[in-house]
Biotite code that builds the C-alpha atoms (Angstrom):
import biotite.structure as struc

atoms = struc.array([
    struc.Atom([4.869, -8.064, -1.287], chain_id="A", res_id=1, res_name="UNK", atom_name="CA", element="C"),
    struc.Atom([6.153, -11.607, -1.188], chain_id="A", res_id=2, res_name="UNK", atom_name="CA", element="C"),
    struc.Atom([8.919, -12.705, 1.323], chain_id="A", res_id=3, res_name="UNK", atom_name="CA", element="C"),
    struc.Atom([11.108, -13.830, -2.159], chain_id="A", res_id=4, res_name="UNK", atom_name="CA", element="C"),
    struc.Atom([10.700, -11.040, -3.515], chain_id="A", res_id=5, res_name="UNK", atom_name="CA", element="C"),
    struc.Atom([11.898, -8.642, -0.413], chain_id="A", res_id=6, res_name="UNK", atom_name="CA", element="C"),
    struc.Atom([14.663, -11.065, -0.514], chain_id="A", res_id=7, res_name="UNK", atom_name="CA", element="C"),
    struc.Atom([15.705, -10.593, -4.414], chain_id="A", res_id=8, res_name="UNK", atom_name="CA", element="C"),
    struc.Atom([15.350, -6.808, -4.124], chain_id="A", res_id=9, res_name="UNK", atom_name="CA", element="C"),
    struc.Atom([17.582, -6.583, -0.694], chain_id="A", res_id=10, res_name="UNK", atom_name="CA", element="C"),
    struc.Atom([19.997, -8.535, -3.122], chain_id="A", res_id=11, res_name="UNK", atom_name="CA", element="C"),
    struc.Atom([19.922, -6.934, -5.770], chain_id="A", res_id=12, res_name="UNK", atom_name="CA", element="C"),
    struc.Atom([20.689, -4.090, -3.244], chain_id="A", res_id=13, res_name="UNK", atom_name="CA", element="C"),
    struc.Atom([23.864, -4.727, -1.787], chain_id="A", res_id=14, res_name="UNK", atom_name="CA", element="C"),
    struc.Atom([24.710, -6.285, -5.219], chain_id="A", res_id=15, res_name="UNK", atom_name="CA", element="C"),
    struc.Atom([24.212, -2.990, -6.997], chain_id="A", res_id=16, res_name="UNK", atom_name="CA", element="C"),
    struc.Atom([25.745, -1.020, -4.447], chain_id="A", res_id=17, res_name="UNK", atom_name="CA", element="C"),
    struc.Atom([28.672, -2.995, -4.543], chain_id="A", res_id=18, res_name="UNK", atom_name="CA", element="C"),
    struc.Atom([29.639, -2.611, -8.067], chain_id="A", res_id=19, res_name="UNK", atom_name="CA", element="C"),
    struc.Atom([28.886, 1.432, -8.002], chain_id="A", res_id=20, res_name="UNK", atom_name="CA", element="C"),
    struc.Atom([31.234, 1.480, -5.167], chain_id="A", res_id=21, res_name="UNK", atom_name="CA", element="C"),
    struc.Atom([33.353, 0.024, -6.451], chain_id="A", res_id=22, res_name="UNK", atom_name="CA", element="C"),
    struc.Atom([33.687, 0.734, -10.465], chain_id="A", res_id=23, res_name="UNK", atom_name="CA", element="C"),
    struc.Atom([32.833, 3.966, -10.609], chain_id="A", res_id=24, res_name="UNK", atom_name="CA", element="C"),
    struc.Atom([34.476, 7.389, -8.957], chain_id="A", res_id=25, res_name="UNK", atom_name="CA", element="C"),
    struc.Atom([32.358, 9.997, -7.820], chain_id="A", res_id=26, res_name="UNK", atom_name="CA", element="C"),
    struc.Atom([34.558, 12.625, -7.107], chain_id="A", res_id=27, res_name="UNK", atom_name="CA", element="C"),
    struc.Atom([33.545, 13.793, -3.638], chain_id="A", res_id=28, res_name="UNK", atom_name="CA", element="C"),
    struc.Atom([30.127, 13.089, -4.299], chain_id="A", res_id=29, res_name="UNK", atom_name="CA", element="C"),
    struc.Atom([28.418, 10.358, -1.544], chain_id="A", res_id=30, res_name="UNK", atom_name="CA", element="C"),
    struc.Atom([26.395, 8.240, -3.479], chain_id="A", res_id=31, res_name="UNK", atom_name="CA", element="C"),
    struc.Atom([24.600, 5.190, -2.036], chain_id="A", res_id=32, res_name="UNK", atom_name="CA", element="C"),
    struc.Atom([21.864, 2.464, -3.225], chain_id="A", res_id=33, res_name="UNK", atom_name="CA", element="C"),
    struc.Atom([18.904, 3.191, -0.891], chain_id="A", res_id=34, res_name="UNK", atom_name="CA", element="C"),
    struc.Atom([15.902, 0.816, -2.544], chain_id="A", res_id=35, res_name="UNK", atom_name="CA", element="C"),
    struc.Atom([15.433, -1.656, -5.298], chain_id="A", res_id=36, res_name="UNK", atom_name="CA", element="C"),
    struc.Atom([11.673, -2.626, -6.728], chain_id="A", res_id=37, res_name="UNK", atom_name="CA", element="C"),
    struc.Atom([11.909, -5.245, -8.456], chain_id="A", res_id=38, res_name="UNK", atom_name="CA", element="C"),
    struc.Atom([8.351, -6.155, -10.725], chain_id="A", res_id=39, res_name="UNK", atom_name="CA", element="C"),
    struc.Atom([6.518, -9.412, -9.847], chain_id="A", res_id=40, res_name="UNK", atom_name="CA", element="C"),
    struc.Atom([7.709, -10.730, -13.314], chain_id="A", res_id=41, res_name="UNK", atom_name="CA", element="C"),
    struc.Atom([11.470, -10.239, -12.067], chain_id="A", res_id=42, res_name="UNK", atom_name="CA", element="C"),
    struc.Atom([11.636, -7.799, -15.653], chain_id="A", res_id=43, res_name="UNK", atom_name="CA", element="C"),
    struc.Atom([12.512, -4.851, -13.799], chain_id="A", res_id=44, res_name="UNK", atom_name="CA", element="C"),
    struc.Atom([13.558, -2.815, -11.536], chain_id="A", res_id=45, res_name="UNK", atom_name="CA", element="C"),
    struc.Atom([13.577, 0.574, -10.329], chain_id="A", res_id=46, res_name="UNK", atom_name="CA", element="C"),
    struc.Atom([16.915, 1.656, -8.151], chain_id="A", res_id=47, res_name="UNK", atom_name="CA", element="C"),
    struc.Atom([16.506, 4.431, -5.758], chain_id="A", res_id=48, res_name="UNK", atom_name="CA", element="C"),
    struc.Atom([19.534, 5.925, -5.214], chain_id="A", res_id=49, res_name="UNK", atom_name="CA", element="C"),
    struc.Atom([20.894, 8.643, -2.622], chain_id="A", res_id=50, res_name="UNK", atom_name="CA", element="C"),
    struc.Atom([23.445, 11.368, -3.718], chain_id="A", res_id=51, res_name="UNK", atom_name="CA", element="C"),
    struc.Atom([25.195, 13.455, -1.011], chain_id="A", res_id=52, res_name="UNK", atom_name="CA", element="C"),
    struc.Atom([27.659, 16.705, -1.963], chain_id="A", res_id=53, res_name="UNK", atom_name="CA", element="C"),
    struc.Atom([26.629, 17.698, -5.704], chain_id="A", res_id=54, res_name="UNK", atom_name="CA", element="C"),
    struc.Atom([23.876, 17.397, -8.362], chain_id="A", res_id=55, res_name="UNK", atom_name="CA", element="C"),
    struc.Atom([22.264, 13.934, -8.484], chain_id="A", res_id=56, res_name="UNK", atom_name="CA", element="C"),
    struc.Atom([21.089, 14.326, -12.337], chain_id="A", res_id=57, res_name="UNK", atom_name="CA", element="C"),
    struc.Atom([24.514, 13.743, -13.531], chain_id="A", res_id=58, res_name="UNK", atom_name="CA", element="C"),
    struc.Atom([25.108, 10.975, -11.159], chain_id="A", res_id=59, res_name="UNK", atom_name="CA", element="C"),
    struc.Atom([21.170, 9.054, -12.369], chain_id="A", res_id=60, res_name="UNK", atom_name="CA", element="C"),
    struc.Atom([21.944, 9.993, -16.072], chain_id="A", res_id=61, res_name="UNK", atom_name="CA", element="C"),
    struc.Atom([25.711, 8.695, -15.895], chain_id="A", res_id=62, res_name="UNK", atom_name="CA", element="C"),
    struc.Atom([23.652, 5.369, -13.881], chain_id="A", res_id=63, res_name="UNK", atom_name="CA", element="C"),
    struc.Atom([21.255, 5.148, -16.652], chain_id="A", res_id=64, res_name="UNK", atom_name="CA", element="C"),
    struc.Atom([23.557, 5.106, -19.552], chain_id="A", res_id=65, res_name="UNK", atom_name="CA", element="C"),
    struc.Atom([25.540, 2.274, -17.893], chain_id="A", res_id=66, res_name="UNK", atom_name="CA", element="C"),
    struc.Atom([22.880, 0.273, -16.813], chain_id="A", res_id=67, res_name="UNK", atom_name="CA", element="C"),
    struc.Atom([23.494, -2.556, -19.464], chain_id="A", res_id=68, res_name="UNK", atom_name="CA", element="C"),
    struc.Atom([27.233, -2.907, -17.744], chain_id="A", res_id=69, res_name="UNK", atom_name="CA", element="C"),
    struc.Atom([26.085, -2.429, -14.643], chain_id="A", res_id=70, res_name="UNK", atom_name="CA", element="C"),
    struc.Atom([23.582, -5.754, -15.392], chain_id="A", res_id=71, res_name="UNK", atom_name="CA", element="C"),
    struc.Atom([25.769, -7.918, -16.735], chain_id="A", res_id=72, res_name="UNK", atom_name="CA", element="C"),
    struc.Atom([28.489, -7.803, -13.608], chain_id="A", res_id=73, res_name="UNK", atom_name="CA", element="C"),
    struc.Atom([25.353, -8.158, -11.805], chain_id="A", res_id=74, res_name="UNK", atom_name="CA", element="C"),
    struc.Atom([24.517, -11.198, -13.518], chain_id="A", res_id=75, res_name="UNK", atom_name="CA", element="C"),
    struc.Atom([27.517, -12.487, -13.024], chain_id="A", res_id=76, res_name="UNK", atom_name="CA", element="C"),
    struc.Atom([26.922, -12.221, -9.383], chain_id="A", res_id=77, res_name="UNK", atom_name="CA", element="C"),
    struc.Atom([23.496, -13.156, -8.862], chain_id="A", res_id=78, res_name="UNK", atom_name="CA", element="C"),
    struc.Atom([21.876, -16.226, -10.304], chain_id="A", res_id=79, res_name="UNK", atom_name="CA", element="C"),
    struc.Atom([18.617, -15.099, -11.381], chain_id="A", res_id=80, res_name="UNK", atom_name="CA", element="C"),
    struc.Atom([16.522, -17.119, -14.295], chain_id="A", res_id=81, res_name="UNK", atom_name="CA", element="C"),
    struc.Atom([16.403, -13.486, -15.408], chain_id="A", res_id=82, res_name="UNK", atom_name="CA", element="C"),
    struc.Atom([18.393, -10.134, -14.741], chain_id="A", res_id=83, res_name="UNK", atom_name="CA", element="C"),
    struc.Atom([15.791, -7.374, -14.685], chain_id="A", res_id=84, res_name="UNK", atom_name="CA", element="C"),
    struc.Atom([16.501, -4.637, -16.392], chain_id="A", res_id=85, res_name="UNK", atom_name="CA", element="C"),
    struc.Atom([17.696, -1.622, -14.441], chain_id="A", res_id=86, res_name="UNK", atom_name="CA", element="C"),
    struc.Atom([16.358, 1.820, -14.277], chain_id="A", res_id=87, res_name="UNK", atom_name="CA", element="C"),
    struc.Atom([18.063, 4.738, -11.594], chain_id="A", res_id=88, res_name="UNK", atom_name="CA", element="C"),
    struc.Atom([16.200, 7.059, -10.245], chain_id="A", res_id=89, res_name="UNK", atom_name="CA", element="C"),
    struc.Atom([17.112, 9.904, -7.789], chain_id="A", res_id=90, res_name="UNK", atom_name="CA", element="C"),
    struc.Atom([15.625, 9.490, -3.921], chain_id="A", res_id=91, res_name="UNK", atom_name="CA", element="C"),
    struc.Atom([15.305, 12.819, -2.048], chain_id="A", res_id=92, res_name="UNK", atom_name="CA", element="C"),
    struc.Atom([14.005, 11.159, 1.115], chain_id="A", res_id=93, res_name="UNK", atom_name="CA", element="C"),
    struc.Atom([17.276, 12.166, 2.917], chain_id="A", res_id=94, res_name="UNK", atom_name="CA", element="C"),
    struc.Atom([17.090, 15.662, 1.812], chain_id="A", res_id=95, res_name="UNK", atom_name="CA", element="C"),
    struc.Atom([13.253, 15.937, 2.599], chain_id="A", res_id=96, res_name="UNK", atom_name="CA", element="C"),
    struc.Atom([14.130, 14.590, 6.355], chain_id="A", res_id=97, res_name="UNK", atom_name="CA", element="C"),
    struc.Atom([16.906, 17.363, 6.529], chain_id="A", res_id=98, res_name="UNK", atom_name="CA", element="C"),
    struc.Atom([14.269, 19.880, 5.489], chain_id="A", res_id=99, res_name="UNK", atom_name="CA", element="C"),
    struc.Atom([11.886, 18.591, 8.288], chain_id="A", res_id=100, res_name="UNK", atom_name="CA", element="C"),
    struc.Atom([13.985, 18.458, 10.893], chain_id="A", res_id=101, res_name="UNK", atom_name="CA", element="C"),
    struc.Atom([15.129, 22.076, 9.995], chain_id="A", res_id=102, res_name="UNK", atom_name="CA", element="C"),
    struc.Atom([11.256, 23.460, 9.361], chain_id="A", res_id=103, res_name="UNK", atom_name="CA", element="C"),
    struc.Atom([10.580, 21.770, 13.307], chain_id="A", res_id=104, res_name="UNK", atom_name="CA", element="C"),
    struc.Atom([13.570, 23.584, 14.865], chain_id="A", res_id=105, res_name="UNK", atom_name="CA", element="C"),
    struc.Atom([11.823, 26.749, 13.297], chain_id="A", res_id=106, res_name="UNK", atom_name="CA", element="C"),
    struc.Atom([8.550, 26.036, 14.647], chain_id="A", res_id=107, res_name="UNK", atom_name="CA", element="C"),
    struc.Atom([10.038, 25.021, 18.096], chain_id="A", res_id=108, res_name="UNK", atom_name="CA", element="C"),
    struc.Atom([11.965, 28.820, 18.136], chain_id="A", res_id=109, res_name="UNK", atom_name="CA", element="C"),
    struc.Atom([8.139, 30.692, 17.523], chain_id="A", res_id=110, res_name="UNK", atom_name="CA", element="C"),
    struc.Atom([6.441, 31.940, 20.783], chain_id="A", res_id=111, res_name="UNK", atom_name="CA", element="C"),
    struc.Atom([4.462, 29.856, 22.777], chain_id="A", res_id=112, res_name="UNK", atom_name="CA", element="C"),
    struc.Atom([1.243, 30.362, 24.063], chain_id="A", res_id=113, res_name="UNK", atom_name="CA", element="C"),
    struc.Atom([1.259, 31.333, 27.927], chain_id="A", res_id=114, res_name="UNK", atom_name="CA", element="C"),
    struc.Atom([0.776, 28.146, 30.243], chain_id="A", res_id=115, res_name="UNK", atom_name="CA", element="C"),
    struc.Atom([-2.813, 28.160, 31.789], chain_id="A", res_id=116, res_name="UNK", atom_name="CA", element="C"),
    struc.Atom([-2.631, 28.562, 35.673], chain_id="A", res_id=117, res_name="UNK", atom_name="CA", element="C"),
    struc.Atom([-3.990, 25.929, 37.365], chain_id="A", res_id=118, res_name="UNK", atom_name="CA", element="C"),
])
């Protein structure tokens, strides 16, 4: 991936983040903006995003219905020769660490083989 295009997608990012912080109220939910890929073309992109303390679907489907408002105060923010159209999509990765770290603390609670004597 190109260096300008890292740099667009970290933008678009905190940019995107921003504005669901801040115009939208997720009533004790914890939702954050974890990735943005952003096509070569700078058409589209696909948001990752990260929700803590209920059911994500509503959260991506409420996202998804909004994207068009959610692109033009992002347009207004970032001068791009194009605004790529945004698509939200749920990212588990935090829950699928959680569920690692738990199924290792299992494994490290099994018995052990005895130690060979030397």
């Amino acid at each position: 991936m190109s260096q300008r295009l890292d740099r667009v997608n970290e933008l678009l990012r905190r940019e995107i983040s921003a504005v669901v912080q801040k115009d939208y109220e997720w009533h004790g939910k914890l939702v954050t903006v974890s990735d943005v890929e952003t096509t070569q073309d700078l058409k589209e992109a696909k948001v990752w995003v990260s929700v803590l303390g209920g059911a994500a679907a509503a959260v991506i489907e409420k996202l998804n219905h909004d994207h068009g408002a959610i692109q033009t105060k992002i347009m207004k923010r970032v001068v791009l020769k194009s605004t790529p159209v945004l698509s939200f999509h749920c990212d588990t990765s935090a829950e699928r660490g959680v569920g690692i770290v738990n199924l290792l603390q299992e494994v490290d609670k099994l018995p052990k083989a005895p130690e060979p004597e030397a």
